[in-house]
N, C-alpha and C positions, 0 to 999 in steps of 0.2 A: 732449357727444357730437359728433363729425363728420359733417356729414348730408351723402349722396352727393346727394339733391335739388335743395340750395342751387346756385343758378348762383352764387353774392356770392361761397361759398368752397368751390370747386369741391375735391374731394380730390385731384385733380388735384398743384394747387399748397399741401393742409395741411398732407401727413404733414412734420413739423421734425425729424425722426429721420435721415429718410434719401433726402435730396428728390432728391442724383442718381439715386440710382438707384432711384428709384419714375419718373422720368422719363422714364427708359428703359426702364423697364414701360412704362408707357401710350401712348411714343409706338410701339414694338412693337406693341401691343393697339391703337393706332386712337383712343387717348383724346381727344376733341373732335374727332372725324370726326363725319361726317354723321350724324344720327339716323334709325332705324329703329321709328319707333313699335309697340309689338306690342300696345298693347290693355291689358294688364297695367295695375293699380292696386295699392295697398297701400303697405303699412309695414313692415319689416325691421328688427330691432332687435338688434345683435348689440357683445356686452360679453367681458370678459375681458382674457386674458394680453395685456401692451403686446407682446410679442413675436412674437404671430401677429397682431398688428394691421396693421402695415403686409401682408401678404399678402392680409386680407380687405378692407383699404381699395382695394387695386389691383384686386378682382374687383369690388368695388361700384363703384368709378368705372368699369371696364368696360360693367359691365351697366348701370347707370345711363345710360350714352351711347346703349343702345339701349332701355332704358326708362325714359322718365322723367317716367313719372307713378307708378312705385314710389319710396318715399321709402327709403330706407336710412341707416341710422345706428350708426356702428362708435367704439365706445368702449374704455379699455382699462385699467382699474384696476388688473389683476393676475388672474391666474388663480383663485385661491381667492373673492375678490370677485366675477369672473365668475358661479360655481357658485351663490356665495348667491342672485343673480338669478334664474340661469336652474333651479335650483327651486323659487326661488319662482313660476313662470313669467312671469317681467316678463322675459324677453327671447325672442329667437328661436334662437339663435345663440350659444355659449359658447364662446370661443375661447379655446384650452389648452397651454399649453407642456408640462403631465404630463395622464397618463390622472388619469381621476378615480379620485376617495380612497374608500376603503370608506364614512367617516362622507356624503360628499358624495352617496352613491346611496343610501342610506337616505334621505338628505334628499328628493332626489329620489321617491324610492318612498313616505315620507309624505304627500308632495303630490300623487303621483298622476300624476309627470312622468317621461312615458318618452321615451327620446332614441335616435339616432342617433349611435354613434362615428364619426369618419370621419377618418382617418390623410391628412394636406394637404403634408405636410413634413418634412424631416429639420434636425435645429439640432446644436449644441455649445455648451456655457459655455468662453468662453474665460478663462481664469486672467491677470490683468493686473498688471501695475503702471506708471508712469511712462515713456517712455524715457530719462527723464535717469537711472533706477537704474543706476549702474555697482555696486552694492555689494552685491550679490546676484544668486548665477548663474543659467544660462538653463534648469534645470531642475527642476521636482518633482515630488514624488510626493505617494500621497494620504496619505501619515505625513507629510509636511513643510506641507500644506494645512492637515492635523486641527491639528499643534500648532501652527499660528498661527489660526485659525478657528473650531475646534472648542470641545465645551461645557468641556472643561478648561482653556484658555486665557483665562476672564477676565482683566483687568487688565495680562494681556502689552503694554506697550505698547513694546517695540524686539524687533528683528529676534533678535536675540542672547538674550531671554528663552526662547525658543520652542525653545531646540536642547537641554536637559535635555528635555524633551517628545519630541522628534521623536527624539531617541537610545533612549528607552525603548520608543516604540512601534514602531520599525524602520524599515530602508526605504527609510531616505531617500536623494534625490538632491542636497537642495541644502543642507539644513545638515552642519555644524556655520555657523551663519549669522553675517556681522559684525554690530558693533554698528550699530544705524542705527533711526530713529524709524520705527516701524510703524502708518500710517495706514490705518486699513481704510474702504472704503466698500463697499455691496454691496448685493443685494433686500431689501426686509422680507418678513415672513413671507405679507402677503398674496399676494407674487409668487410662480407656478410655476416661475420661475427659480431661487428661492431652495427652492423644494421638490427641485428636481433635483439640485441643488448638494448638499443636506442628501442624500437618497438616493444618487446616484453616488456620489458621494466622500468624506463625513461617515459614514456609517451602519453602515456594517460597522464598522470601528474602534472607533465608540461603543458599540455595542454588544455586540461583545468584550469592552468596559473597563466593563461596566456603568453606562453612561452615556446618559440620553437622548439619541436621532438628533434631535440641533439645533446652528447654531451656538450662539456664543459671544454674551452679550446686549447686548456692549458696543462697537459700531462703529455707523458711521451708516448706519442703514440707510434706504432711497427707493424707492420704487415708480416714482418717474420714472429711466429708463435716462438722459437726458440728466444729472441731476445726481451718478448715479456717475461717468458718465464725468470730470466737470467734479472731482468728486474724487479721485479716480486719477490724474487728470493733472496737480492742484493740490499732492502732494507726493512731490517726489523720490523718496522710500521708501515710494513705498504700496502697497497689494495689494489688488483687487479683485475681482469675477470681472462678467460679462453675457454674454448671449448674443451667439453670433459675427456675426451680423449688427450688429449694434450697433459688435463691436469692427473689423470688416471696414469700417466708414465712417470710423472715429475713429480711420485707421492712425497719425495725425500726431501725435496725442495720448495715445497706449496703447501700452502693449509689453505681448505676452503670450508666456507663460511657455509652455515644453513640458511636457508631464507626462508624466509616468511610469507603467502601469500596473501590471496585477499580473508582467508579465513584466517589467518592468526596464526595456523600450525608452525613450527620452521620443520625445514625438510633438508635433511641432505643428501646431495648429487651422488645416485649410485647407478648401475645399471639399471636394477630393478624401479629406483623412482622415477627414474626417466622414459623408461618402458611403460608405466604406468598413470605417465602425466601429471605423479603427484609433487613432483619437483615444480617447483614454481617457474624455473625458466627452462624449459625444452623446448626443443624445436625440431622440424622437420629438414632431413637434408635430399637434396636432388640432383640428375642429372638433367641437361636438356638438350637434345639431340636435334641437328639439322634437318630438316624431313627430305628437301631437295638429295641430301646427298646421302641421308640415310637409303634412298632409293634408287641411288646411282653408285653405290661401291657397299660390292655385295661383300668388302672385308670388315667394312664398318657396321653393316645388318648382323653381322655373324659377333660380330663383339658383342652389341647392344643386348642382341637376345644372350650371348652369355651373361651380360653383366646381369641381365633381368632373372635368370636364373635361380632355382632355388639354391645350387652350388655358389652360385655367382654371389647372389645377394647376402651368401651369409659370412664372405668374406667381411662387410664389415662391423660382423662381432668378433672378429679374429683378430681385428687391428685397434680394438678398442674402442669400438661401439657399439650402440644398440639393434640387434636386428628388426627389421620391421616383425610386426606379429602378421600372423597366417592371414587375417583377412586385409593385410596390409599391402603383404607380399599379393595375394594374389591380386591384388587389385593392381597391380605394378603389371603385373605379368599380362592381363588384361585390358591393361590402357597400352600395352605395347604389341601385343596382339589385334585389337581392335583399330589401329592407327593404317591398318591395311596394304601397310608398307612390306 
């Protein structure tokens, strides 16, 4: 775990994802400015999605500069890994790329672990492949994703297998596809990356086709974003997907694909079309807070309401994503005000 505590490795200088511009977070926020002692004690423990990790690394190193005799420590498995934690109650803090799963709140509810939702972010999966592909055009749809991704797709392994598929489901933007070796690299199932991925854009289709909502079981799949990327970019003809912030650092290395929605437009992943929902695959991202302990350690109350913040919340457009919009934000600020905690 990364401990905001540590002077030796300040989070400052950790996050290896996205160091410009967490830099330009903190040096924005004040990060290694003067300290402001407040009294505050404790320990912070917060796990989950790698994708809301750098957002919560930049508010802990915030607050950490003003209190630092809280220890904070922000880790990042994957979202589904997160959940098992935090109901088993070993953490503070589940950081979320999807809302939680019906089986994850029974989990919760057997353990007697009540939470706080709290909406911190707006993201998109950007759809990738190499920029050296010339061999494949700059558009698709979610019938040309399914039949190279999807659970019917095992064993596809060139570009050119996937268009009997993508022809029968409809749709498509971008096949009839050339021949060309199809590398996939992408989340595993413990990431809420790969859950989005599978709901946006896998799920409806599949289940039309009577087909369980999952990929395809045969690509590589990593929990670490840096080693999709390192995949994606390691074969001419690959396809991948991550979250836009990830692909917004790694412009050098990734090319991503427009998509196509159900109206036909293709759209590509920017800030703005993801702020505006007209990206076909965005998503919301969240924190979810312990209520029990939210109310019993007044170092973790004092975070939350910083994270909630309008200071707070708009670190994560400083790290490379999208801020919520104003009635967004305040509605954040308001489900965590109204929690009565």
């Amino acid at each position: 775990m990364r401990d905001a505590s540590s002077r030796s490795t300040p989070i400052c200088t950790a996050r290896r994802l996205l160091p410009a511009l967490l830099a330009l977070a903190m040096a924005a926020a004040g990060c290694g400015g003067d300290s402001d002692e407040t009294g505050l004690k404790g320990t912070i423990v917060i796990s989950g999605s790698s994708t809301v990790e750098p957002i919560s690394i930049g508010i802990a190193e915030v607050f950490d500069d003003n209190n630092p005799n809280v220890k904070i420590s922000v880790d990042g498995p994957g979202t589904g890994d997160g959940f098992e934690l935090f109901c088993q109650g070993d953490t503070d803090i589940s950081d979320a790329s999807r809302a939680i799963s019906e089986e994850e709140i029974e989990s919760c509810r057997q353990a007697g672990v009540e939470y706080l939702e709290l909406k911190v972010a707006n993201d998109g999966l950007a759809v990738l492949t190499s920029p050296d592909n010339d061999r494949i055009g700059r558009c698709l749809s979610f019938s040309d994703i399914y039949a190279l991704t999807g659970p019917e797709s095992k064993n596809v392994d060139n570009w050119e297998e996937a268009n009997e598929l993508a022809a029968e489901v409809g749709g498509s933007k971008g096949a009839p596809f050339a021949s060309a070796r199809l590398a996939i690299t992408g989340p595993g199932e413990e990431s809420g990356t790969y859950d989005s991925f599978v709901e946006l854009v896998l799920a409806g289709i599949a289940e039309a086709r009577g087909q369980e909502p999952q990929t395809r079981p045969d690509y590589q799949a990593s929990a670490d974003d840096n080693v999709i990327i390192q995949g994606i970019g390691g074969s001419k003809t690959s396809f991948g997907w991550v979250g836009y912030a990830f692909y917004d650092a790694n412009r050098d290395q990734l090319k991503a694909f427009e998509v196509a929605g159900e109206n036909g437009v293709c759209v590509a992943p920017s800030h703005e079309t993801i702020a505006d929902n007209s990206y076909p695959v965005s998503r919301p991202l969240f924190i979810y807070v312990n209520k029990a302990k939210l109310a019993s350690k007044p170092a973790l109350r004092a975070f939350v309401e910083y994270y909630v913040s309008e200071r707070g919340l708009a670190t994560a457009g400083e790290v490379g994503y999208v801020n919520l919009n104003p009635d967004e934000a305040a509605a954040t600020a308001r489900a965590f005000e109204e929690s009565g905690i």
